[in-house]
C-alpha positions in Angstrom: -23.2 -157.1 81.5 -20.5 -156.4 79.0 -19.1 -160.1 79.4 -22.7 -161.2 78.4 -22.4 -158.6 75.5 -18.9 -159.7 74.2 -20.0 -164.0 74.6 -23.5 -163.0 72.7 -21.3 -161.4 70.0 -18.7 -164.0 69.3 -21.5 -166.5 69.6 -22.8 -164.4 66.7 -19.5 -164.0 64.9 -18.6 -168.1 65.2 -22.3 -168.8 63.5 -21.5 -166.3 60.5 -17.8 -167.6 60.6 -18.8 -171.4 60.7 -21.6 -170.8 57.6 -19.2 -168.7 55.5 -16.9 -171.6 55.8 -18.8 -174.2 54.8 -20.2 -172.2 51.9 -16.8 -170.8 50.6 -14.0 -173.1 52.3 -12.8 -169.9 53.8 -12.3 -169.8 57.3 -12.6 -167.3 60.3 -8.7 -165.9 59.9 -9.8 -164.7 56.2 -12.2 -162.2 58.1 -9.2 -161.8 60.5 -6.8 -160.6 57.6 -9.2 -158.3 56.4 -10.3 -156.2 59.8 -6.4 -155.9 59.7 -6.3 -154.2 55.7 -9.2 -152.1 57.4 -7.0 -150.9 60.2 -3.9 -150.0 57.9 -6.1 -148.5 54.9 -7.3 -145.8 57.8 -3.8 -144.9 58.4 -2.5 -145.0 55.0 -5.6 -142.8 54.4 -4.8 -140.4 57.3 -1.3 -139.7 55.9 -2.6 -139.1 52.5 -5.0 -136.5 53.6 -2.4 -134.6 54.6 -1.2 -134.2 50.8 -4.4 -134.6 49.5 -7.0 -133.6 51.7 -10.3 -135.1 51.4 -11.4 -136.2 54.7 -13.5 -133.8 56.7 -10.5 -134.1 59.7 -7.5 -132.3 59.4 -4.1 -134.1 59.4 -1.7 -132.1 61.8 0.9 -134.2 62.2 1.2 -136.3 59.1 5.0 -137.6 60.2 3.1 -138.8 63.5 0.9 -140.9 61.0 3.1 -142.2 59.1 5.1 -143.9 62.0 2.3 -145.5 62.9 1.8 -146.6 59.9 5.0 -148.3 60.0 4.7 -149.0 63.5 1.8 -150.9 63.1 2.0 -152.4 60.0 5.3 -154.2 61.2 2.8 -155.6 64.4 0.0 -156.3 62.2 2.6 -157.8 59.2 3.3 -160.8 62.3 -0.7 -161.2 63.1 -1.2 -161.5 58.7 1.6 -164.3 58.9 0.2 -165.9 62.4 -3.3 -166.1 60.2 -1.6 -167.6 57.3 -0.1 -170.2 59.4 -3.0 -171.5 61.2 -4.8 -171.2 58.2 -2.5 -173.4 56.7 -1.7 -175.5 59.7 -5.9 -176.4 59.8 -4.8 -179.6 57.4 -1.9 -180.5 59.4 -2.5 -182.3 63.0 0.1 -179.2 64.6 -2.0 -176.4 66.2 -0.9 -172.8 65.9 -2.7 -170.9 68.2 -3.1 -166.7 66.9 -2.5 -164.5 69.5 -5.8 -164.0 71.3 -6.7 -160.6 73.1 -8.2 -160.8 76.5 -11.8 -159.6 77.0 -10.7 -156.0 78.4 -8.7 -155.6 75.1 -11.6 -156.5 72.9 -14.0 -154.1 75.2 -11.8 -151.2 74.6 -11.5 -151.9 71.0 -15.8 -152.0 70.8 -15.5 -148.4 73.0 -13.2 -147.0 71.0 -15.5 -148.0 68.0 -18.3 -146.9 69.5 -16.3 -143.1 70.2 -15.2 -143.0 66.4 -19.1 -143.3 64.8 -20.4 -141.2 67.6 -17.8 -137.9 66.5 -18.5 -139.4 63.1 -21.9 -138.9 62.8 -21.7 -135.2 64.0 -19.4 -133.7 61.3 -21.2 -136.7 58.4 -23.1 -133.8 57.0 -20.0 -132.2 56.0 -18.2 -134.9 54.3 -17.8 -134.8 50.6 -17.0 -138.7 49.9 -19.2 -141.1 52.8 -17.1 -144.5 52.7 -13.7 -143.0 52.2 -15.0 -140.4 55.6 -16.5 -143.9 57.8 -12.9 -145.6 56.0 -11.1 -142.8 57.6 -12.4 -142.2 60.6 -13.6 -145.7 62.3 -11.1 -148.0 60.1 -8.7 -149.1 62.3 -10.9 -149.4 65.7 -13.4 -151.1 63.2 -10.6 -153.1 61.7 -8.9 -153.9 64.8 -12.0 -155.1 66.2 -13.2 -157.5 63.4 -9.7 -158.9 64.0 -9.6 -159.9 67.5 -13.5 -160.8 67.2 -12.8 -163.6 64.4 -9.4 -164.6 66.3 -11.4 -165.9 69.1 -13.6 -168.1 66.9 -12.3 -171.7 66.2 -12.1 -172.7 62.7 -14.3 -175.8 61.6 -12.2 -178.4 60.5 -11.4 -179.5 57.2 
């Protein structure tokens, strides 16, 4: 069941990808660089609530979140360049293939996902700013999961 689940959704994700590209020229690793931003802006945003504190969740350990920040912007700095590459390389007859996450991986990312909106949507009521709170809370499941969703998709070519 959750194999047909995670084939119905890339199925889904190619279609959107392979429109969007031939209506803007931009391709599936665009979407790919951007679920990555959504993953780092939730940490960046976790940190800063510590100083500035406008998310509904407390920030304990705001040196724990600031490692991995760093942590996994360093990973996530290597997956932006592996996108730029086979972005670029989509003109050239060389193939560079972006790291692709197995199934499992892209399950847990979709659970995880799934964990985030559900304590979300208890403590919503609460929140004082609605994007910045979803942002805060889901970003970097959410982010993480557009990523290795529009990884699996092949490009059209040029």
């Amino acid at each position: 069941m959750l194999e047909a689940l995670d084939r119905k959704i890339i199925e889904k994700i190619t279609k959107f990808s392979h429109w969007f590209q031939k209506l803007t020229g931009l391709t599936c690793y665009f979407f790919a660089k951007i679920g990555i931003f959504m993953a780092l802006l939730e940490l960046f945003m976790r940190a800063l609530n510590y100083f500035i504190p406008f998310l509904t969740i407390k920030t304990i350990f705001p040196v724990l979140d600031i490692f991995f920040l760093f942590f996994f912007g360093v990973i996530f700095l290597r997956k932006i360049y592996l996108c730029n590459k086979a972005e670029e390389n989509l003109f050239s007859s060389e193939v560079i293939r972006v790291e692709k996450e197995n199934f499992w991986f892209r399950i847990w990312c979709l659970f995880f996902l799934f964990f985030d909106a559900t304590f979300l949507l208890l403590h919503i009521n609460e929140a004082r700013y609605i994007i910045l709170e979803i942002v805060g809370r889901t970003g970097f499941f959410m982010g993480f999961t557009i990523y290795n969703y529009f990884v699996e998709v092949t490009p059209l070519p040029p």
